[in-house]
Wavefront OBJ file of the C-alpha trace (Angstrom):
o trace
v -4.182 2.305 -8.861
v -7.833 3.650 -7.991
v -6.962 6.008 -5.535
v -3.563 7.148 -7.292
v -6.169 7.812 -10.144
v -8.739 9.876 -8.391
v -6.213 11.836 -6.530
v -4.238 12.144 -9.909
v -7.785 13.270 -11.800
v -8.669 15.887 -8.768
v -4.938 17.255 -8.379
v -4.930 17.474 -12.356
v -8.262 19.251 -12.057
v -6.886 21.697 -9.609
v -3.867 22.459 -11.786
v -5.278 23.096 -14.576
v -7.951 26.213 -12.824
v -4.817 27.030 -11.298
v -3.623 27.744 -15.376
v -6.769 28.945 -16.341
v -6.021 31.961 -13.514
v -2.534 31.809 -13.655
v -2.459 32.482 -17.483
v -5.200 35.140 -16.902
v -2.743 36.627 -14.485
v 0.484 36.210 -16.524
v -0.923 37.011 -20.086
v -3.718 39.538 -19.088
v -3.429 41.229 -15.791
v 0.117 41.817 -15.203
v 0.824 43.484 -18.375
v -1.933 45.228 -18.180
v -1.673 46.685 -14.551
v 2.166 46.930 -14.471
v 5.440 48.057 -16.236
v 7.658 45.319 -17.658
v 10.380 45.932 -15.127
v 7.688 45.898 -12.033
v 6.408 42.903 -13.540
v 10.456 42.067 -13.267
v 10.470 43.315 -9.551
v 7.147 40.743 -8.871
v 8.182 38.061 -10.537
v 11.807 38.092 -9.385
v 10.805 38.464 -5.590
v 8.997 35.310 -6.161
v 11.676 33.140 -7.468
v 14.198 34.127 -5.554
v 11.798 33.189 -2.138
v 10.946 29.506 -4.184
v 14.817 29.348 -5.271
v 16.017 29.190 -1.130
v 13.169 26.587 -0.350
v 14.546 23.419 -0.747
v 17.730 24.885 0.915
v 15.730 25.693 4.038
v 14.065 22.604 4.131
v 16.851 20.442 4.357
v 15.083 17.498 2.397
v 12.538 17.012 4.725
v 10.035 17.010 2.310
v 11.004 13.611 0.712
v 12.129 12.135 3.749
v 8.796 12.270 4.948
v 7.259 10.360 2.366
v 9.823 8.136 2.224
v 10.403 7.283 6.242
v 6.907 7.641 6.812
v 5.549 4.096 6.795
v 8.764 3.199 8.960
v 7.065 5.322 11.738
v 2.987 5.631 11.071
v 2.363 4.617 14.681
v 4.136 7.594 16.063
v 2.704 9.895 12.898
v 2.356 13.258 14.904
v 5.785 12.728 16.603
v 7.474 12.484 13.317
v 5.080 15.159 12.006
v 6.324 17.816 15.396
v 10.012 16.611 14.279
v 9.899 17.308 10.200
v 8.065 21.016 11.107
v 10.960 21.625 13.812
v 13.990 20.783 11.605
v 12.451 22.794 8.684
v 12.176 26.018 10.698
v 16.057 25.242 12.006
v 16.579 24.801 7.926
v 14.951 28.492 7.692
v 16.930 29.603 10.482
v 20.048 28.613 8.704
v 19.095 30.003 5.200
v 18.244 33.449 7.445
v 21.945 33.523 8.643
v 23.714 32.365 5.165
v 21.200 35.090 3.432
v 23.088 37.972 6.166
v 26.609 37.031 5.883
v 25.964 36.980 2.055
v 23.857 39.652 1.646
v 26.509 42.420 0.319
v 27.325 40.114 -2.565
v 23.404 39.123 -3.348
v 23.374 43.179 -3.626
v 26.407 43.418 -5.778
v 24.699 40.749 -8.342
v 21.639 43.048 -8.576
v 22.888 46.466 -8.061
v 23.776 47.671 -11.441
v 20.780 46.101 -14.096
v 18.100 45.543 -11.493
v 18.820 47.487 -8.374
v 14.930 47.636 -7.541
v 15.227 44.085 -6.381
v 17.227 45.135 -3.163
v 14.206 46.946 -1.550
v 12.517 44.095 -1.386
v 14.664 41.362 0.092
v 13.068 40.778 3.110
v 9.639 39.668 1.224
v 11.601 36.749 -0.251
v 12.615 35.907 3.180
v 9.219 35.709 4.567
v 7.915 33.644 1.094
v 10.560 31.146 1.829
v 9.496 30.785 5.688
v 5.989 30.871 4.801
v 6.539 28.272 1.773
v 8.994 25.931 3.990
v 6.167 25.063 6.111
v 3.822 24.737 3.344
v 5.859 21.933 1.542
v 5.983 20.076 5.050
v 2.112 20.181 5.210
v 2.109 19.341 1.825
v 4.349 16.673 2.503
v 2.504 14.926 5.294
v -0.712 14.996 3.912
v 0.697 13.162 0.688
v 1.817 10.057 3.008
v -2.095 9.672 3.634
v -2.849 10.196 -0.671
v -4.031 13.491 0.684
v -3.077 15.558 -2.353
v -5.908 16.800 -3.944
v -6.618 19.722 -1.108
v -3.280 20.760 -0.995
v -3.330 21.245 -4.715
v -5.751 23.791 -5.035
v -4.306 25.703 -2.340
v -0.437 25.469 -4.330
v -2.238 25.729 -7.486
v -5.598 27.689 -7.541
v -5.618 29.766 -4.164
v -2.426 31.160 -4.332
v -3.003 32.044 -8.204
v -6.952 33.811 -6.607
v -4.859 35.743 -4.427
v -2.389 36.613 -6.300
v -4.964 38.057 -8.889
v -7.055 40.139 -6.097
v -3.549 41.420 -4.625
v -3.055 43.224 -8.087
v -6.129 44.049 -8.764
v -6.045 45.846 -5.517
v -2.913 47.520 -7.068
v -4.713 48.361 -10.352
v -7.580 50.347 -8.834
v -5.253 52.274 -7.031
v -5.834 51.186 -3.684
v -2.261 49.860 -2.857
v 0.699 51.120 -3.856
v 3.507 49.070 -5.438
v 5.347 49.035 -1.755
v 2.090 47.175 -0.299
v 1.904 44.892 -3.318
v 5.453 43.438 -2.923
v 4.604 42.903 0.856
v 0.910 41.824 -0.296
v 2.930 38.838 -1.846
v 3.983 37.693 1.727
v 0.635 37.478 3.460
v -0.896 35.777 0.302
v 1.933 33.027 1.074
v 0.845 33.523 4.811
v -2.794 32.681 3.727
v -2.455 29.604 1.818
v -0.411 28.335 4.841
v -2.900 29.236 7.228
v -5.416 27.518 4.571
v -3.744 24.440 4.924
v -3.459 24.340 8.637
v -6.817 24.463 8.862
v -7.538 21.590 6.637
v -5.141 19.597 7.889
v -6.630 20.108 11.790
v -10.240 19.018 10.323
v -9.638 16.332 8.854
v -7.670 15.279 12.026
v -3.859 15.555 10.699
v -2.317 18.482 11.932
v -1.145 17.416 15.791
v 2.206 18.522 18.001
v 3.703 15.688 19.591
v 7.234 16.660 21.474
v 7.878 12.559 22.619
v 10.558 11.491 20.182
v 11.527 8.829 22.274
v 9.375 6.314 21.130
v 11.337 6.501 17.143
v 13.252 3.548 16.187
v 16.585 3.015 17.320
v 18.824 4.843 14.401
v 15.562 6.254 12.659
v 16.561 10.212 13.413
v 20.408 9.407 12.078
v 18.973 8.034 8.581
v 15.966 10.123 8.693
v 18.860 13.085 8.654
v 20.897 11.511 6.631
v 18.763 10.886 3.561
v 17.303 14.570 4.147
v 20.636 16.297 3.356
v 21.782 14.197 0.714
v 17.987 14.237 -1.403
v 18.624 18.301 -0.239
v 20.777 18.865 -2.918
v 18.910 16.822 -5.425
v 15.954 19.186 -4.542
v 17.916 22.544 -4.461
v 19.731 21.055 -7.966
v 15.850 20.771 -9.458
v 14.781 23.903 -8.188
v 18.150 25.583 -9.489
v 17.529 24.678 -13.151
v 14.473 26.095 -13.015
v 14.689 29.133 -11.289
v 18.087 30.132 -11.750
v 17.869 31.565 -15.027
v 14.905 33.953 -14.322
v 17.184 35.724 -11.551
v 20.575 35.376 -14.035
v 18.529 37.048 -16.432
v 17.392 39.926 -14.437
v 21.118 40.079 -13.057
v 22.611 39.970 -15.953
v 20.332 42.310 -18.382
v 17.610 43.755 -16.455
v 13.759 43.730 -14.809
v 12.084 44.125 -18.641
v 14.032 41.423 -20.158
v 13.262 39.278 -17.412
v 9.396 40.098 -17.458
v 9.103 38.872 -21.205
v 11.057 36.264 -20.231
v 8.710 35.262 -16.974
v 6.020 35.689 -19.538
v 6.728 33.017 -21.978
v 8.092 30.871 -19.319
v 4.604 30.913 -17.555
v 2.812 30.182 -21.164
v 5.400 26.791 -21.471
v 5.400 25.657 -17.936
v 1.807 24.670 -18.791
v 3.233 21.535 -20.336
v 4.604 19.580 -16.914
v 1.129 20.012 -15.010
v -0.143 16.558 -15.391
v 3.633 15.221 -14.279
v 3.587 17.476 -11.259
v -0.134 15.947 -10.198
v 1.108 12.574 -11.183
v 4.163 12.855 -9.079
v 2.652 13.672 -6.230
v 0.825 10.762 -5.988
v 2.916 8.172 -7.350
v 5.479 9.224 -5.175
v 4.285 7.679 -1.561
v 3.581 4.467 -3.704
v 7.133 4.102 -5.224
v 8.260 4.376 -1.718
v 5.901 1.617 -0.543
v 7.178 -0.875 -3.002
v 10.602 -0.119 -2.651
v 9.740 -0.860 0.953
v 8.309 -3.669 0.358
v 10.777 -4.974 -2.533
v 8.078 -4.663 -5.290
v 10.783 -3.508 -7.976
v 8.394 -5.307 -10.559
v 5.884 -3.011 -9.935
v 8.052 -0.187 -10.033
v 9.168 -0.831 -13.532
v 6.088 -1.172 -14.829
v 4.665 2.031 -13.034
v 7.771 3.670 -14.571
v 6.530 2.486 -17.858
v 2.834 3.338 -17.574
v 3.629 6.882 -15.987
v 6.139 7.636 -19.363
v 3.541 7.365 -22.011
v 0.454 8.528 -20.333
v 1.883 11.778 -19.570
v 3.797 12.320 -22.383
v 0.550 11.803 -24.668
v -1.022 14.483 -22.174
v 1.545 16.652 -22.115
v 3.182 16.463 -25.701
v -0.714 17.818 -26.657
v -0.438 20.283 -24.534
v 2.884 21.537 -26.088
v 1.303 21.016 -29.562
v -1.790 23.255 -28.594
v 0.970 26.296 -26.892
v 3.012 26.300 -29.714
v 0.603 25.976 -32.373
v -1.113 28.765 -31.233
v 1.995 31.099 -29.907
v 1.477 34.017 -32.118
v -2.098 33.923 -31.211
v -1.617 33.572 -27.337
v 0.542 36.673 -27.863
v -1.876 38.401 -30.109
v -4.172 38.895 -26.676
v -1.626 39.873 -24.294
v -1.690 43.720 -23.465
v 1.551 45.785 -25.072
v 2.132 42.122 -26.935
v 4.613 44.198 -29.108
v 6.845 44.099 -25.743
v 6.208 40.654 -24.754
v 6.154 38.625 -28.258
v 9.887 38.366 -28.348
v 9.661 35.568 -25.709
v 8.066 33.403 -28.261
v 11.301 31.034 -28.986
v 11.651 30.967 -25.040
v 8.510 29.410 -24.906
v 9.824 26.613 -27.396
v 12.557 26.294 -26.008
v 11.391 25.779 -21.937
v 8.274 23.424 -23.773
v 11.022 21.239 -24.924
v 12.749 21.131 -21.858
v 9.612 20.520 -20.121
v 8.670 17.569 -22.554
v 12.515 15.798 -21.509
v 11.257 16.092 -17.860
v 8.126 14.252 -19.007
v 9.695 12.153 -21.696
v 11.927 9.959 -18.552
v 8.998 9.400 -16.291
v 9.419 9.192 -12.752
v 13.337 9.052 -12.706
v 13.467 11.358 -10.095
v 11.316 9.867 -8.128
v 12.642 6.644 -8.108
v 16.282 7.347 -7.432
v 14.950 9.373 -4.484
v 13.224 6.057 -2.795
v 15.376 3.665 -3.597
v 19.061 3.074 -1.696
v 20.655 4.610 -4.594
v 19.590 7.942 -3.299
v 23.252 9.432 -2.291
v 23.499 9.528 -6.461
v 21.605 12.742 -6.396
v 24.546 13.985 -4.721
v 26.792 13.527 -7.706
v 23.944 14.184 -10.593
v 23.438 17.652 -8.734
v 26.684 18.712 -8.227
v 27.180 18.238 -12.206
v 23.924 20.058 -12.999
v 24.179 22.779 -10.517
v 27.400 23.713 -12.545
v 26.445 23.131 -15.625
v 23.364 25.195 -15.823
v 25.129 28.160 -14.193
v 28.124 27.475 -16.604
v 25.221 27.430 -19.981
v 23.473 30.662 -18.593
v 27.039 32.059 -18.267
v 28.155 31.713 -21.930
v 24.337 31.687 -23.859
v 22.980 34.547 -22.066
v 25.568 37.379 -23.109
v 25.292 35.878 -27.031
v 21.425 35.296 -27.299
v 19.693 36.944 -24.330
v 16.691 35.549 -22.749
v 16.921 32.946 -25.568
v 19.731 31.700 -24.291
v 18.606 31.143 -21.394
v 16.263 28.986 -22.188
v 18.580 27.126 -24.135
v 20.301 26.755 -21.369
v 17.516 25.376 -19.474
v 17.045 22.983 -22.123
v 19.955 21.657 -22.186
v 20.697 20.890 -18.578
v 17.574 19.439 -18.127
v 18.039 16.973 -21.445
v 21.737 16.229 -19.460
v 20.129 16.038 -16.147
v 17.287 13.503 -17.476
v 20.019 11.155 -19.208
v 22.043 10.565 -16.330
v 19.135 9.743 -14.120
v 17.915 7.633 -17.006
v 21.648 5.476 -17.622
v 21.938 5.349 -13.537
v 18.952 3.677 -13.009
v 19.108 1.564 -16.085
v 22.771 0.202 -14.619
v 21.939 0.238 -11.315
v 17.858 -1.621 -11.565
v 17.894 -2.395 -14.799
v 14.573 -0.142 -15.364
v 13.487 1.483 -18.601
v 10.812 3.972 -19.531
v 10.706 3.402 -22.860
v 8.409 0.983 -25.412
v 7.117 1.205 -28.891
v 4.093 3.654 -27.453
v 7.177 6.714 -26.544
v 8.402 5.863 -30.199
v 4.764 6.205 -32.146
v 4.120 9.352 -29.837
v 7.202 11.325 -30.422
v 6.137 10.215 -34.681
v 2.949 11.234 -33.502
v 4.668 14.914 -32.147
v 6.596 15.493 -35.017
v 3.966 14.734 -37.797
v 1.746 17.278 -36.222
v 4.945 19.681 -36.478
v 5.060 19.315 -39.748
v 1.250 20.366 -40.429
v 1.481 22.791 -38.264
v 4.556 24.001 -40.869
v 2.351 23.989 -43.771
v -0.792 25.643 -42.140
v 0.577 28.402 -40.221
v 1.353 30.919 -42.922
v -2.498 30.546 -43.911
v -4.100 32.012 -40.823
v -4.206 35.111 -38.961
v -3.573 35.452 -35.058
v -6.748 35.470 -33.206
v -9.623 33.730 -31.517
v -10.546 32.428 -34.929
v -7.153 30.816 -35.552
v -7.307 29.891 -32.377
v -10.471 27.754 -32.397
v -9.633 26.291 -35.585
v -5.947 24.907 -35.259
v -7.299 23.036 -31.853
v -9.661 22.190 -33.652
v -7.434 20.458 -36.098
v -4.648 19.171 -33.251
v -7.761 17.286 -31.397
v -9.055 15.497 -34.558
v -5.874 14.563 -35.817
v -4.149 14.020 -32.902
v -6.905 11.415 -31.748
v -6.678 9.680 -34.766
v -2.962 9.138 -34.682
v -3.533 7.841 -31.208
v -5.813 5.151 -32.332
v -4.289 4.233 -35.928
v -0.856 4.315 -34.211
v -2.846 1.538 -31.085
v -0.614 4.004 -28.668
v -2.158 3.117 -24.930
v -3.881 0.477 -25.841
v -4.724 -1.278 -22.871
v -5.538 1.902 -21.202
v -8.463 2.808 -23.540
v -9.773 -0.480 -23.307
v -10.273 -0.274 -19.944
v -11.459 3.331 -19.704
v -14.087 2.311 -22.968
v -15.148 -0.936 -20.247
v -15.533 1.450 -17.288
v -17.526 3.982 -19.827
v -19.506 0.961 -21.204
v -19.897 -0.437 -17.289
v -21.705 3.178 -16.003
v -24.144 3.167 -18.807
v -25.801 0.016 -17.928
l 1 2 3 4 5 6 7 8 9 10 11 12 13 14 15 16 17 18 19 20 21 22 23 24 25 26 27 28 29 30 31 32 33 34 35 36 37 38 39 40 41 42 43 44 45 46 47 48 49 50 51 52 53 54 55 56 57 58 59 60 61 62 63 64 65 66 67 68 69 70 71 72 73 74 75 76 77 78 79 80 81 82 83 84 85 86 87 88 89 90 91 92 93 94 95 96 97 98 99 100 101 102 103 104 105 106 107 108 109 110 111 112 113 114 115 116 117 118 119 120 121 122 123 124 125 126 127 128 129 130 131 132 133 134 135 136 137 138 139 140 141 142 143 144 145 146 147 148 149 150 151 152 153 154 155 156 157 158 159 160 161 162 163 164 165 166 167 168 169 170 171 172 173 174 175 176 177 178 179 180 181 182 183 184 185 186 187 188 189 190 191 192 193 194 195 196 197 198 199 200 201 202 203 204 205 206 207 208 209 210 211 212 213 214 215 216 217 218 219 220 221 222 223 224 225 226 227 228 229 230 231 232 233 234 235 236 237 238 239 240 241 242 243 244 245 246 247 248 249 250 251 252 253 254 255 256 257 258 259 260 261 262 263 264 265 266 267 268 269 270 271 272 273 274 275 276 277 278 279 280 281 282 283 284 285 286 287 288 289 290 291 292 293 294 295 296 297 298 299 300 301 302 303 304 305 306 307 308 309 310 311 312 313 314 315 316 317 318 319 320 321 322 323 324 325 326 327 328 329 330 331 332 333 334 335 336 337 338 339 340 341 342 343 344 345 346 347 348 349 350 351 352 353 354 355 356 357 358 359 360 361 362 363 364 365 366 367 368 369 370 371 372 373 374 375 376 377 378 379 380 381 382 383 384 385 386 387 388 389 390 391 392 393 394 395 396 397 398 399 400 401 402 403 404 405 406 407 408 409 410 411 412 413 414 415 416 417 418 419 420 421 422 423 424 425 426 427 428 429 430 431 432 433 434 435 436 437 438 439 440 441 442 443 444 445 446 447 448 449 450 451 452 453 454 455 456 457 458 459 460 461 462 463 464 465 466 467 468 469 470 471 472 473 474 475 476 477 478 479 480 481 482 483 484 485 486 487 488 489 490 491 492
């Protein structure tokens, strides 16, 4: 658990300077250096590039950290063979993406027609972020996460920044920034070659001879079944940023991008966790630990829901003043009940632990399958009928909900099929914990004025009382005895 901490701490560290830029990007920069509907065109580029990812990959991703101790004494052969299949993945996407471009045209052509000039930029962020989830991959077998972190989370955000800033001062023009977004993709890759061949794990080796007998045929297999749990993830949460631009326009979907950026926020610890605790869950299945995989599941539940249900407190107590300092908030301030809306959905994701991540290691994996298939419809199906009657609210109701449907069938699978459960008093007294501060937050809000000094004060408030609740509730007990021992241990 030491190393899953430090590489936890250091990846958590990364994300969150990768939100201190990103929300100086999303909240200051971009309004202030570009239209709502090129914000639209930039933002829409992106997740439609991130949206064909998994789809290119084929599931290599998680098959490497889950066939990887199966093969660690022929490392770089596997390595050669993941890279290889990816780029056939991208290859594939490439020739889908051609025979249905006319109808990806159609979907755009009358609310957002902008988007079509710059199709082949997603093409080239989806090749250039294929291979940067197989890196990404391989260096989490080794508990390598930390580096690759700050290039997902803090480079790419740095670049991303200079690239409009270039466009601000005039010295690009919005052509070169859309195809600026490529080569900052190209970068980070590049980036992470190069860390990879210094500290000695970036190495081509063609001999796949020397695999286990069967290895490639499940290797394959359990790629392009955990595909479409990957594409299924990545569908309910990009899906209804592009069905929003599609189906109203490039300004709707730039307040909506907006407030989705302030609320994603709330799943950063999870994401650091997860990368780490995924190679581990793997091990134990591997080695039949289930024990230990319950009681991970356990841990992992309340720790990052107390982390991340503060985070959610300290977004949405302070909405109307996060608005108050974006540029043209007037605009941009009617995505405030989006950002409740995605921060609950994010807070379900957190709420059931490492579900995921456990069906995906464990022999139960063809499930995804099935739990995708349902959830691939149903969010399209929500987005279909909320959409047209609330706008960009809607669509983050609809986000909501899939992902509260998507989380409960993960949760009763598992729970039949291992007998594992998340929750313990500690979820209960949080979620009390949650909803008290709600209620404060009720009774307080009408009394201040948007601003820094609001700002300062109701944190302020959420820190003091929040920590109290946490110890008068005994929530993590064991935890904070150990971390007050540790403390206590350095001092002397």
């Amino acid at each position: 658990m030491k190393k899953i901490a430090k590489q936890s701490i250091l990846t958590t560290l990364s994300s969150y300077l990768g939100v201190l830029i990103g929300y100086f990007n999303v909240l200051w920069l971009l309004p202030y250096a570009l239209q709502p509907e090129e914000i639209g065109i930039f933002r829409t580029i992106q997740d439609m590039g991130l949206l064909f990812v998994p789809f290119a990959q084929l599931g290599v991703g998680n098959g490497i950290t889950r066939f990887y101790p199966k093969v660690k004494e022929n490392q770089f052969s596997f390595f050669t063979f993941s890279i290889i299949l990816s780029l056939i993945g991208f290859i594939i996407v490439l020739i889908l993406f051609f025979i249905f471009k006319e109808l990806i045209i159609q979907a755009f052509a009358q609310n957002s027609p902008e988007i079509i000039d710059f199709l082949a930029v997603v093409l080239l962020i989806t090749l250039f972020s294929v291979l940067n989830t197989i890196l990404d991959s391989f260096c989490r077998s080794f508990l390598k996460v930390a580096v690759p972190a700050f290039f997902r989370e803090v480079i790419l955000r740095l670049l991303s920044a200079v690239l409009v800033l270039t466009y601000l001062v005039r010295w690009i023009d919005f052509n070169s920034l859309m195809w600026g977004l490529a080569l900052i993709y190209l970068i980070a890759l590049l980036g992470m070659i190069g860390y990879m061949w210094k500290i000695k794990l970036f190495k081509l080796n063609f001999d796949f001879q020397a695999f286990p007998q069967g290895f490639l045929s499940d290797f394959m297999r359990f790629n392009l079944i955990t595909l479409l749990g990957t594409t299924g993830a990545m569908l309910i949460m990009k899906i209804d940023s592009l069905m929003v631009t599609a189906m109203i326009g490039l300004d709707a979907n730039a307040i909506y991008t907006i407030a989705f950026s302030i609320a994603v926020v709330i799943e950063m610890p999870r994401r650091a966790i997860s990368q780490v605790v995924m190679p581990v869950v793997s091990d134990h299945f591997e080695s039949n630990r289930l024990t230990e995989i319950n009681q991970l599941y356990k841990q992992v539940a309340v720790h990052q829901l107390l982390i991340c249900s503060f985070i959610f407190l300290a977004i949405w107590m302070n909405i109307d003043s996060l608005y108050h300092f974006v540029p043209n908030n007037a605009v941009y301030e009617a995505g405030k009940w989006v950002v409740l809306w995605i921060g609950l959905g994010k807070l379900t994701d957190v709420l059931f632990s490492i579900n995921s991540e456990i069906i995906v290691f464990s022999k139960y994996y063809v499930f995804n399958i099935t739990a995708t298939v349902i959830m691939s419809i149903a969010v399209i199906a929500f987005n279909i009928i909320l959409i047209p009657n609330f706008g960009i609210e809607g669509a983050a109701i609809a986000s909501f909900i899939a992902m509260l449907l998507f989380n409960l069938i993960k949760y009763a699978y598992i729970k039949k099929r291992l007998n594992f459960d998340p929750f313990s008093m500690d979820i209960l007294k949080t979620i009390g914990l949650v909803i008290g501060m709600g209620f404060i937050h009720h009774w307080i809000k009408d009394l201040l004025q948007p601003g820094l000094g609001s700002l300062i004060l109701t944190l302020t408030l959420l820190i003091v009382v929040f920590t109290m609740g946490i110890f008068l509730l005994k929530i993590a007990t064991k935890t904070r005895k150990r971390l007050f021992k540790k403390i206590k241990e350095a001092r002397s």
